[in-house]
PyMOL commands that place a pseudoatom at each C-alpha (Angstrom):
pseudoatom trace, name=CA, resn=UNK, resi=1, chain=A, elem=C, hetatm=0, pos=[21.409, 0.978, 32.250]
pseudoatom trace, name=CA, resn=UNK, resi=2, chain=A, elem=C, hetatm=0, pos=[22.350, -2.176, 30.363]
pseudoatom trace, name=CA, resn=UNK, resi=3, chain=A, elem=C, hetatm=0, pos=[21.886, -1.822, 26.465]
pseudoatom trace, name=CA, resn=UNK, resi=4, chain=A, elem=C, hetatm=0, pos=[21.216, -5.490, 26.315]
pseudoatom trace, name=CA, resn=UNK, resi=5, chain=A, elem=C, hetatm=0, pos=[18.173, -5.448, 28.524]
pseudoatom trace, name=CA, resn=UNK, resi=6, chain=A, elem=C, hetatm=0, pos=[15.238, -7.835, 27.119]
pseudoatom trace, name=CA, resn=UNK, resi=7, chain=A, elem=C, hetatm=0, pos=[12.482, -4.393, 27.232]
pseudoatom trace, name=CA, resn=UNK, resi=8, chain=A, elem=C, hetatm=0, pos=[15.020, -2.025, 25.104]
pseudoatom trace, name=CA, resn=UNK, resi=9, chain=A, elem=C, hetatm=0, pos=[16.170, -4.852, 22.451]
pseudoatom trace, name=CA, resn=UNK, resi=10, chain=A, elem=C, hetatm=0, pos=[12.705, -5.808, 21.604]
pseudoatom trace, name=CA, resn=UNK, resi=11, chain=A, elem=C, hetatm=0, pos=[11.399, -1.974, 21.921]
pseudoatom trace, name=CA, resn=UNK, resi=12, chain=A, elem=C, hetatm=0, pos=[14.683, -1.057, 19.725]
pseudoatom trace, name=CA, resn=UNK, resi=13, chain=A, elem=C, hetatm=0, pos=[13.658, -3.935, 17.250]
pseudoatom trace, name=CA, resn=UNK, resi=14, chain=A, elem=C, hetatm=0, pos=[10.385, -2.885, 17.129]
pseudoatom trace, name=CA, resn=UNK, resi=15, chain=A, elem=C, hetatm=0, pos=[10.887, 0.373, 15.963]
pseudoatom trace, name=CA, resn=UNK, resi=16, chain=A, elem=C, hetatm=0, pos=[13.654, -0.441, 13.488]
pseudoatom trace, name=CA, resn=UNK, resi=17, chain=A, elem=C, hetatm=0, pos=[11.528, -3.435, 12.010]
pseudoatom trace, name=CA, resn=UNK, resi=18, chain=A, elem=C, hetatm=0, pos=[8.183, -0.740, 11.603]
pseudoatom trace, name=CA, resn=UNK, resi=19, chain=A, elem=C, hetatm=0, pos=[10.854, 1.809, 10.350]
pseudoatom trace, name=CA, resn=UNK, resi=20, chain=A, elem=C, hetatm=0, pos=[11.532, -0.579, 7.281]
pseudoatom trace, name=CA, resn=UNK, resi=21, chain=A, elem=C, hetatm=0, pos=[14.399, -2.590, 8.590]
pseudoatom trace, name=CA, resn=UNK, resi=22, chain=A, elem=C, hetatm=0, pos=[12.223, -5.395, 8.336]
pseudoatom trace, name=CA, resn=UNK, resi=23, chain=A, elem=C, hetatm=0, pos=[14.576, -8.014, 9.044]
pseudoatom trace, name=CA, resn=UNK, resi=24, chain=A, elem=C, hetatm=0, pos=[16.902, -6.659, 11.232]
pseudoatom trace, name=CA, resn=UNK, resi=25, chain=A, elem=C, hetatm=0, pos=[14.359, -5.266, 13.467]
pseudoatom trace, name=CA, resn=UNK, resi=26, chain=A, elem=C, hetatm=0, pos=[12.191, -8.323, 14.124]
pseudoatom trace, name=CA, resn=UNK, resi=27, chain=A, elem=C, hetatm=0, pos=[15.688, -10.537, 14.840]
pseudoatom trace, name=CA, resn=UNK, resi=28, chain=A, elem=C, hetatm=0, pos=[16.161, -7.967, 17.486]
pseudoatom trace, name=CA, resn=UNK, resi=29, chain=A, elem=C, hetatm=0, pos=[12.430, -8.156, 18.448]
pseudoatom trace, name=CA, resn=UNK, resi=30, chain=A, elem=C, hetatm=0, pos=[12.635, -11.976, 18.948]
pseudoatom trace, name=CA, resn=UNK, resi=31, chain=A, elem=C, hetatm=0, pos=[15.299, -11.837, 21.148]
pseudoatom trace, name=CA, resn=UNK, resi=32, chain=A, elem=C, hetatm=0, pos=[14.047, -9.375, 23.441]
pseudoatom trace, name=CA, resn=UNK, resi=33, chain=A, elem=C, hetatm=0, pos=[10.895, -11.704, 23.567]
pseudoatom trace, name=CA, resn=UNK, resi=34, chain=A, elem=C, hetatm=0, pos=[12.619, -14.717, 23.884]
pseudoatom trace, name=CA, resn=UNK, resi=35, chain=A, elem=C, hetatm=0, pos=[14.646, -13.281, 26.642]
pseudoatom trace, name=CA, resn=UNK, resi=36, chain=A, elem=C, hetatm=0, pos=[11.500, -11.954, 28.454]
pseudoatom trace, name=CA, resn=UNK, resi=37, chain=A, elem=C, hetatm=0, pos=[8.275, -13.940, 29.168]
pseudoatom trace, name=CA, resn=UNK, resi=38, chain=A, elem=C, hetatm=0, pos=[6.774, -10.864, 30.587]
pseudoatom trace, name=CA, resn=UNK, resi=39, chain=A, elem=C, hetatm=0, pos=[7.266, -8.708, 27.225]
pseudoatom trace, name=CA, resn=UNK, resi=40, chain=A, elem=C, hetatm=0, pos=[4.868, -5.903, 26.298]
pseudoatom trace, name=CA, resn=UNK, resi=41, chain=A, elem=C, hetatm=0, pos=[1.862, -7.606, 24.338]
pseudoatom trace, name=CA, resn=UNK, resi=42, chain=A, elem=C, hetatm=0, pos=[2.285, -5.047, 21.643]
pseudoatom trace, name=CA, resn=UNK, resi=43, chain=A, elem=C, hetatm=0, pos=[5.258, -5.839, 20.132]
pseudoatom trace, name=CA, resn=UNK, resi=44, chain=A, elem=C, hetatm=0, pos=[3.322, -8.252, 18.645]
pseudoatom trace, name=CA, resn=UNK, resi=45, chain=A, elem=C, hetatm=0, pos=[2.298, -5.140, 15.918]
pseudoatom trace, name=CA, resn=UNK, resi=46, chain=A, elem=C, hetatm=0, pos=[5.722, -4.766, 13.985]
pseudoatom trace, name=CA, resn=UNK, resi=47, chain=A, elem=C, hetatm=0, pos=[5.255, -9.011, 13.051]
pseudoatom trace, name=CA, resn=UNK, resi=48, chain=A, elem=C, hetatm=0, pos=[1.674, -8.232, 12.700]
pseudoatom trace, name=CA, resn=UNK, resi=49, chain=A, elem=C, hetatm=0, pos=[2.814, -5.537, 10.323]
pseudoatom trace, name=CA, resn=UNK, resi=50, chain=A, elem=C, hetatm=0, pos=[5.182, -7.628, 8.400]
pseudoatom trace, name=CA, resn=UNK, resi=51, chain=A, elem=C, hetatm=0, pos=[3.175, -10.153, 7.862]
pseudoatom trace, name=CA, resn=UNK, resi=52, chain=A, elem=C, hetatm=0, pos=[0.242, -7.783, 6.919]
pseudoatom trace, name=CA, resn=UNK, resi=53, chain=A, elem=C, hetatm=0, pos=[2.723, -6.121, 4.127]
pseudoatom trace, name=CA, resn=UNK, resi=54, chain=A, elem=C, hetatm=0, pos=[3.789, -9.524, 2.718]
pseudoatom trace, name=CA, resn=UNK, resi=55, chain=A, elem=C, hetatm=0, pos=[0.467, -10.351, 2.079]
pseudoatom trace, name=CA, resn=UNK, resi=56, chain=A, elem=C, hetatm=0, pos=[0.445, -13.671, 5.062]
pseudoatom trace, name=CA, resn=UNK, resi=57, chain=A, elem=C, hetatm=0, pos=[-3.019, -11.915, 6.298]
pseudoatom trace, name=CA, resn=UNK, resi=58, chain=A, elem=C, hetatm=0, pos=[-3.607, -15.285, 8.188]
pseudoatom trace, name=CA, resn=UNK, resi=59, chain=A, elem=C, hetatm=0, pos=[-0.217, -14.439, 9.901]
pseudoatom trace, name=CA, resn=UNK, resi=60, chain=A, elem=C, hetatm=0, pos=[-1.696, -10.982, 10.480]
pseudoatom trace, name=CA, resn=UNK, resi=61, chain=A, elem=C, hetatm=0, pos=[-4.566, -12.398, 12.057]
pseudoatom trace, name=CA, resn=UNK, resi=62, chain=A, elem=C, hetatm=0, pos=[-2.781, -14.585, 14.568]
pseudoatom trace, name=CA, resn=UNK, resi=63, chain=A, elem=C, hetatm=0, pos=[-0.202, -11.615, 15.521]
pseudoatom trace, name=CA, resn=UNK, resi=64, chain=A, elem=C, hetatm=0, pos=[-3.496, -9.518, 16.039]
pseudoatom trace, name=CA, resn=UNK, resi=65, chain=A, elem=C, hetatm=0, pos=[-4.753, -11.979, 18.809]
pseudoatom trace, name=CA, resn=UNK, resi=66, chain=A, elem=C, hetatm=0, pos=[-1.360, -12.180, 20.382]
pseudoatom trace, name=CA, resn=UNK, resi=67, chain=A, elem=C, hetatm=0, pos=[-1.259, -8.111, 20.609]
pseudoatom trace, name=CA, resn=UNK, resi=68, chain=A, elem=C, hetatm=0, pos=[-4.310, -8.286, 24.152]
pseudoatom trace, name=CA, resn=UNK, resi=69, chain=A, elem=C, hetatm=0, pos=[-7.376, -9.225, 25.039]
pseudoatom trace, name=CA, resn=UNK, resi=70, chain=A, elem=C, hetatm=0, pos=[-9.785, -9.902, 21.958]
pseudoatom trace, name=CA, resn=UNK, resi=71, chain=A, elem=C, hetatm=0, pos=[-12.093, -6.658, 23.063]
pseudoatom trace, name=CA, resn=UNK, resi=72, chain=A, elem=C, hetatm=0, pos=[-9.243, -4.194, 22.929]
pseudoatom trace, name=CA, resn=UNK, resi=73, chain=A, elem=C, hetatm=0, pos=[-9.088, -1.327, 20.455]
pseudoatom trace, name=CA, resn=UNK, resi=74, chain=A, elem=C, hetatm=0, pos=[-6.042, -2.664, 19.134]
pseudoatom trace, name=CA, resn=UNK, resi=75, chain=A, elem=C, hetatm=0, pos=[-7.057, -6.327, 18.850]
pseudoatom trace, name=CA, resn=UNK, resi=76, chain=A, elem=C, hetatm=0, pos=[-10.229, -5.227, 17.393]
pseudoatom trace, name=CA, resn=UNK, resi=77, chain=A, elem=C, hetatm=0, pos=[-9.324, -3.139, 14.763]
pseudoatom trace, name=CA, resn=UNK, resi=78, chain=A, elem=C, hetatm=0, pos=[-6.392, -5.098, 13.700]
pseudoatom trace, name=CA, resn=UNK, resi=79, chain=A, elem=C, hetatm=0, pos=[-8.103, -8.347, 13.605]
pseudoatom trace, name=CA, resn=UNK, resi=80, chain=A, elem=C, hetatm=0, pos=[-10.824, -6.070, 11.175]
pseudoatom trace, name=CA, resn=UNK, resi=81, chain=A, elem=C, hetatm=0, pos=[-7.898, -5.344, 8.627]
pseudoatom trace, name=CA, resn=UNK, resi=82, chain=A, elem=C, hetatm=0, pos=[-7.061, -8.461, 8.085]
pseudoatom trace, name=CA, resn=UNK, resi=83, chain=A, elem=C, hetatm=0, pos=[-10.475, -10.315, 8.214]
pseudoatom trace, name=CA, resn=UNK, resi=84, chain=A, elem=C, hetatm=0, pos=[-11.162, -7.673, 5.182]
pseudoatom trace, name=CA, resn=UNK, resi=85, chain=A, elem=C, hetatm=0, pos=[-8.309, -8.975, 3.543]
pseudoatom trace, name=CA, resn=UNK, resi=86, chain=A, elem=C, hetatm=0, pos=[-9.024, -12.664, 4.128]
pseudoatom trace, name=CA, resn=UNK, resi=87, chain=A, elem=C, hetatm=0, pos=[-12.514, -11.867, 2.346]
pseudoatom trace, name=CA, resn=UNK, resi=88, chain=A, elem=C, hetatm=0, pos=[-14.280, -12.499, 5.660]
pseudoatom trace, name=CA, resn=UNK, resi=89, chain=A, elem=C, hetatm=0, pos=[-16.039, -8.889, 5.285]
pseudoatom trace, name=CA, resn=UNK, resi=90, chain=A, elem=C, hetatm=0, pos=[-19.251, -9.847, 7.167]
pseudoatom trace, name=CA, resn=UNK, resi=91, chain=A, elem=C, hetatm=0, pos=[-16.781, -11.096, 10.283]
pseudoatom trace, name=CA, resn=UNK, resi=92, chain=A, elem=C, hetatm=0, pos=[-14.664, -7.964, 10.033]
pseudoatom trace, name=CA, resn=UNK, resi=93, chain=A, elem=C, hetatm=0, pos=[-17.706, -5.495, 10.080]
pseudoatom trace, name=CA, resn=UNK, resi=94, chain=A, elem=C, hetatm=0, pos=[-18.395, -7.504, 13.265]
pseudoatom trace, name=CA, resn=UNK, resi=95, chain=A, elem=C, hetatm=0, pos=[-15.487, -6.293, 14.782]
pseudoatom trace, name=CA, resn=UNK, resi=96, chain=A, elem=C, hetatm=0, pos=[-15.779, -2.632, 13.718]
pseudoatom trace, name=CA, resn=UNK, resi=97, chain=A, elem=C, hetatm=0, pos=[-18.779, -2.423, 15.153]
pseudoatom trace, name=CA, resn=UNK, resi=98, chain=A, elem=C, hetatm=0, pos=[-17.767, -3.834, 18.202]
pseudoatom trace, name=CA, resn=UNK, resi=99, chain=A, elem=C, hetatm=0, pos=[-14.523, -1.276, 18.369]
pseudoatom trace, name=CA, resn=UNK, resi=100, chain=A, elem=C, hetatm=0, pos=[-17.231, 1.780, 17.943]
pseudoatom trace, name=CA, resn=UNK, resi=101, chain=A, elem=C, hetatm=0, pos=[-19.299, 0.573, 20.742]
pseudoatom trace, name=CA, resn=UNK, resi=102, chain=A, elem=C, hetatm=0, pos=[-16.490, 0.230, 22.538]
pseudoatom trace, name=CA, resn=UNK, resi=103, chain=A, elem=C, hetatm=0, pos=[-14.555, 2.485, 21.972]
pseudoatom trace, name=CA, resn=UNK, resi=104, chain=A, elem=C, hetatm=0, pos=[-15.558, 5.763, 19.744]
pseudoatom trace, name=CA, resn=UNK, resi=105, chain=A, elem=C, hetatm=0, pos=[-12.787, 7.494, 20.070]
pseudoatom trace, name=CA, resn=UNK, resi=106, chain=A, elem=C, hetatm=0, pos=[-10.893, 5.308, 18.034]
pseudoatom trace, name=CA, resn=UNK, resi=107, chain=A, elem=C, hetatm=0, pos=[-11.995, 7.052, 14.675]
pseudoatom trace, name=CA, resn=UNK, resi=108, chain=A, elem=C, hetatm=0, pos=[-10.724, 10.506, 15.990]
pseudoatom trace, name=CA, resn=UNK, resi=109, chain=A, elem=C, hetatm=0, pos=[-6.715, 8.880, 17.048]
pseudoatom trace, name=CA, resn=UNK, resi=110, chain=A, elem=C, hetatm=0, pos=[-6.428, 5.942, 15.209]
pseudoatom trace, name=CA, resn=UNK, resi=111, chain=A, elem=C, hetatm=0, pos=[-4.947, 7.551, 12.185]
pseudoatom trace, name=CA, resn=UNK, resi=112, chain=A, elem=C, hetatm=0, pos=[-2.406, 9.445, 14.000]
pseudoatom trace, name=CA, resn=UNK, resi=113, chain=A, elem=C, hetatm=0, pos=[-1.684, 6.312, 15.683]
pseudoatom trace, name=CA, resn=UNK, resi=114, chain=A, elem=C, hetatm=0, pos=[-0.862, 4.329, 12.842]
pseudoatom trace, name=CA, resn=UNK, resi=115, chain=A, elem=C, hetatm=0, pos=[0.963, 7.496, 10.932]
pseudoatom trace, name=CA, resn=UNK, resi=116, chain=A, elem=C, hetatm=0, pos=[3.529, 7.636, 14.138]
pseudoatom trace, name=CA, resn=UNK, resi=117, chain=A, elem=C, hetatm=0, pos=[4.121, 4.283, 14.000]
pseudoatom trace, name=CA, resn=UNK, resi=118, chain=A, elem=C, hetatm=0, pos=[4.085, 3.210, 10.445]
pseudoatom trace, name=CA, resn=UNK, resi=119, chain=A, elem=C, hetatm=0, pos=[6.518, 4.907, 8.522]
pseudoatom trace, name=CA, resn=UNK, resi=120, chain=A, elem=C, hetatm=0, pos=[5.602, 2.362, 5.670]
pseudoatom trace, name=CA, resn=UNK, resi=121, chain=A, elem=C, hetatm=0, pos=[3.317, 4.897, 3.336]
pseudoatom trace, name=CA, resn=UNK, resi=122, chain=A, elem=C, hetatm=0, pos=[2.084, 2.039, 1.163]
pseudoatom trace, name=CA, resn=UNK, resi=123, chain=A, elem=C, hetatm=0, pos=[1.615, -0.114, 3.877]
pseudoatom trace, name=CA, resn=UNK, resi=124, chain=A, elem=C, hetatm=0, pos=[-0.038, 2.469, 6.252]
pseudoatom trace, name=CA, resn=UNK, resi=125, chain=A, elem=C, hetatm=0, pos=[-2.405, 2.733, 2.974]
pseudoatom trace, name=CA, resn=UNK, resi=126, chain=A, elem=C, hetatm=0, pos=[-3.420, -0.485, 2.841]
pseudoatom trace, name=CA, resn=UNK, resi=127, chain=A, elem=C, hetatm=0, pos=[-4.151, -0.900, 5.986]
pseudoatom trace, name=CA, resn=UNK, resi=128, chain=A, elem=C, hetatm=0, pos=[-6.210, 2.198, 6.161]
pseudoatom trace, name=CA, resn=UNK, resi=129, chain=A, elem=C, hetatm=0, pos=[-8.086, 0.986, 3.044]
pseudoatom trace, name=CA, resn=UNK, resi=130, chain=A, elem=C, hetatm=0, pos=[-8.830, -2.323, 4.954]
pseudoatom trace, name=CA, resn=UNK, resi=131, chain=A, elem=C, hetatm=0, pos=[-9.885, -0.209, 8.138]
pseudoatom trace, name=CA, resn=UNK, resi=132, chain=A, elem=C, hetatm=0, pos=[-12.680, 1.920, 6.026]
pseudoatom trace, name=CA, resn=UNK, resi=133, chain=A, elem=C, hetatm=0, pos=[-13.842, -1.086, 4.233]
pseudoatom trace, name=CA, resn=UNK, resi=134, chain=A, elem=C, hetatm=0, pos=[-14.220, -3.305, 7.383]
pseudoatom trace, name=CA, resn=UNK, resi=135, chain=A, elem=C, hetatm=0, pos=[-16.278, 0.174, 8.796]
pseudoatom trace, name=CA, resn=UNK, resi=136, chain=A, elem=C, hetatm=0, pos=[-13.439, 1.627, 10.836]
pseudoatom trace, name=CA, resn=UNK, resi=137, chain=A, elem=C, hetatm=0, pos=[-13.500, 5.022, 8.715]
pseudoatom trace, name=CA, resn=UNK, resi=138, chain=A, elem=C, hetatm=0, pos=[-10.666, 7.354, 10.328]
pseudoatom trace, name=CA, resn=UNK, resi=139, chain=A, elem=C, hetatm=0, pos=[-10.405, 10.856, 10.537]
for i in range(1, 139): cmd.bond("trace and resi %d" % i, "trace and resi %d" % (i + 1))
show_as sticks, trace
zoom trace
């Protein structure tokens, strides 16, 4: 296998930006972007995360519609967060309730989601907080 492969530097950059190697991670992210046009939509979340923590919830936003298609759990939800953030609460209930049409099994996993891939406490916090106040309550 070659170490240097476009999928494993961004997937190895992903994890070491969302395990709080912030800047070393998302270098290596970019580059295993840049090197493959056909990258995995959701490596979008460790910029979307970054930006999210530094407070750029407009740079949140546009990471979130980068991560899939606008209906998807992930979009959804994300997009929520940082709507709530941006004070656009009536927008970002919108979306909740469009995730729990959608997709109501989201309450039940989406903690454990974000807890195994945010090792960030405060940061998994905040965006928890944003979650229940946009609607998107998790178990």
């Amino acid at each position: 296998q070659n170490p240097n492969a476009p999928y494993f530097v961004g997937v190895a950059g992903w994890a070491l930006a969302l395990s709080g190697e912030w800047e070393r991670g998302l270098s290596l992210l970019d580059r295993g972007i840049a090197l493959n046009p056909s990258y995995p939509r959701w490596f979008h979340f460790a910029h979307y995360a970054d930006r999210f923590r530094n407070g750029d919830h407009t740079g949140a936003l546009a990471q979130a519609a980068r991560m899939g298609p606008p209906e998807s759990p992930r979009v959804l939800a994300l997009t929520a967060a940082a709507l709530v953030r941006l004070g656009r609460r009536d927008e970002a209930r919108a979306k909740a309730a469009e995730l729990a049409a959608g997709e109501p099994g989201f309450r039940r996993l989406g903690r454990r989601i974000l807890q195994s891939y945010l090792l960030d406490d405060a940061l998994r916090e905040q965006l928890l907080a944003s979650l229940a106040e946009a609607g998107i309550a998790l178990d």
